[in-house]
N, C-alpha and C positions, 0 to 999 in steps of 0.2 A: 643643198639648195634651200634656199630661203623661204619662209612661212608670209614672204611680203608681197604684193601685189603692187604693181602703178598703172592709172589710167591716164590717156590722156582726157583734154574735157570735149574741146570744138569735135564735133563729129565723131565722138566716140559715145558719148553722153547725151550730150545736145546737137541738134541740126544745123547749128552755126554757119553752116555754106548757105544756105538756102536763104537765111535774112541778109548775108553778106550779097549774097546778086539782088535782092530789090535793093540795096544801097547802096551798093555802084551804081544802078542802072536809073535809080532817081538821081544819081547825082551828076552824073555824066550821059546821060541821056541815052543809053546804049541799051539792050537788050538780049544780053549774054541770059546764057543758062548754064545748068551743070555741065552741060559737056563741052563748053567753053574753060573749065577749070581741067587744062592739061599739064598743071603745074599746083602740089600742093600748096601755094600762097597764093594771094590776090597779088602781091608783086611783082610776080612772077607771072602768072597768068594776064594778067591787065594793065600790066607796063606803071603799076602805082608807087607812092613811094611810102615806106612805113607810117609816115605823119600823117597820107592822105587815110591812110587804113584809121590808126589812133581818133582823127578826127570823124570820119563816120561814123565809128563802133562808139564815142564818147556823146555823138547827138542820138545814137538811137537808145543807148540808156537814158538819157536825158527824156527822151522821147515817151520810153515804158516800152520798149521795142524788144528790146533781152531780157527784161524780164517775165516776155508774153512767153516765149520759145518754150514747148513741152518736152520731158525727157525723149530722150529715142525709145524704141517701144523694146520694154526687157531693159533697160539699165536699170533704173531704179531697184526691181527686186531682186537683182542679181547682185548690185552692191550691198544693198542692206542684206542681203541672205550672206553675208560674209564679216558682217563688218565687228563679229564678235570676235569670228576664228582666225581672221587673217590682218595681219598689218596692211593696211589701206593706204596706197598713197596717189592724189591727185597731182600731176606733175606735168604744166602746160606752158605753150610758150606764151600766152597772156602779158601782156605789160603788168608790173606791180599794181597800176593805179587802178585794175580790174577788180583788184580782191574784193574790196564789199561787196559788190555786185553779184562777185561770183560767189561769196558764203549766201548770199541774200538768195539767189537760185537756188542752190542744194538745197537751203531752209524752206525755201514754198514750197518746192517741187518734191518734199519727204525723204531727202536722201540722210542718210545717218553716215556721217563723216568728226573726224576729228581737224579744228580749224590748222591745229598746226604742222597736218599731212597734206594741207593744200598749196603746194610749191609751186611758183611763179618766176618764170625766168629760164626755162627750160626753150630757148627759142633758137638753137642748132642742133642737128644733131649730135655735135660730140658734146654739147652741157646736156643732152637728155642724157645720152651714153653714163656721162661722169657722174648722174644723180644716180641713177640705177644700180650702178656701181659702189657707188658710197654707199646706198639704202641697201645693200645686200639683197633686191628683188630674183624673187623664181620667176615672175612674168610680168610682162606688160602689156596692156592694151593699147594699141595706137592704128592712127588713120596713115600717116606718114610712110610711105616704104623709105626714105631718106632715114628717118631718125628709127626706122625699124632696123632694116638694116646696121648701121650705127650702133644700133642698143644690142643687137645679136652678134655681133663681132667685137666691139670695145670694151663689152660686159660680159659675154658669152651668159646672154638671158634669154631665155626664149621669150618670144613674141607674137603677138596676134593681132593680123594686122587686118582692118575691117572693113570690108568690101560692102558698105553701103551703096553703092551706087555711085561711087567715085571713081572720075575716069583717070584720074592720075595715075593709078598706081598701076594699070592695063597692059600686060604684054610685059612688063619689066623682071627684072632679075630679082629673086630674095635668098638672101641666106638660109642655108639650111635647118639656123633654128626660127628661122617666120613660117609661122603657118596664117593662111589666109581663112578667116572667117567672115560668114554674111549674115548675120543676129546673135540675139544675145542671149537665145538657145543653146547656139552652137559654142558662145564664148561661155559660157557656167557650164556645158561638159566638159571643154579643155581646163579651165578652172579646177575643176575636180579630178581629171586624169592628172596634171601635172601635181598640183599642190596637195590632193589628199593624199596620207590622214592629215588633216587640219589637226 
């Protein structure tokens, strides 16, 4: 088992759902909430199409809108409590043209990362499967039961999949090696059961 780690970022790290419903709902006039996302995408859940996604998420940078978003409460000191002993890799389905953005958040928000462990392009399950694979990862952190899944059976990696308050992933099937976590208490004990001695 491997000494490497991968997170994902939307909803593992940051609360990315939560500025995504005021953005459809300024945009199209609707007034969904979380438990309106019964499908891990906005495409999926809100009948949109990737452009319409790209184009929102590119006015509210513009806006100063992702760059307000605070870590989720316990990411930060759990990533940096690691980021000596363990190969860190950030690995999300983000468009490329997200990167500044997104080093620009780790930077304000004090995460200690390495720029060129932040992988972009990770937006099916079997290219999450096939990075975790390639990176030789002991675990992952992910919101997704789709790319959890996925990544517990095409990589045989265990996975922890994070029950923030997301209705998606409710009542579904997981693999034997996803285990379902709800803070990032819970995810730095599995951390240290799977992975130590660091």
């Amino acid at each position: 088992m491997g000494k490497a780690i991968g997170y994902d970022i939307d909803n593992v790290l940051k609360p990315t759902f939560q500025l995504g419903l005021e953005l459809v709902n300024r945009d199209y006039g609707t007034s969904y909430t979380l438990e309106d996302f019964k499908h891990p995408t906005y495409e999926e859940s809100f009948n949109l199409g990737k452009d319409d996604i790209d184009r929102m998420f590119r006015q509210a940078y513009d806006d100063g809108l992702l760059s307000k978003l605070r870590p989720i409460r316990g990411a930060r000191r759990v990533v940096n409590r690691y980021h000596k002993c363990l190969d860190q890799y950030f690995i999300t389905a983000r468009s490329p043209w997200m990167r500044d953005m997104t080093l620009e958040w780790f930077d304000r928000n004090g995460f200690l990362y390495v720029a060129e462990r932040v992988i972009f392009g990770g937006n099916t399950p079997q290219k999450k499967a096939g990075i975790a694979k390639c990176l030789g990862l002991g675990l992952f952190v992910e919101d997704n039961l789709h790319n959890a899944n996925a990544i517990a059976e095409e990589a045989s990696v265990p996975v922890l999949l994070v029950d923030f308050g997301y209705p998606f992933n409710r009542g579904r099937a997981c693999h034997e090696l996803v285990k379902i976590v709800c803070d990032w208490k819970e995810i730095n004990q599995e951390i240290k059961r799977v992975l130590h001695p660091f």
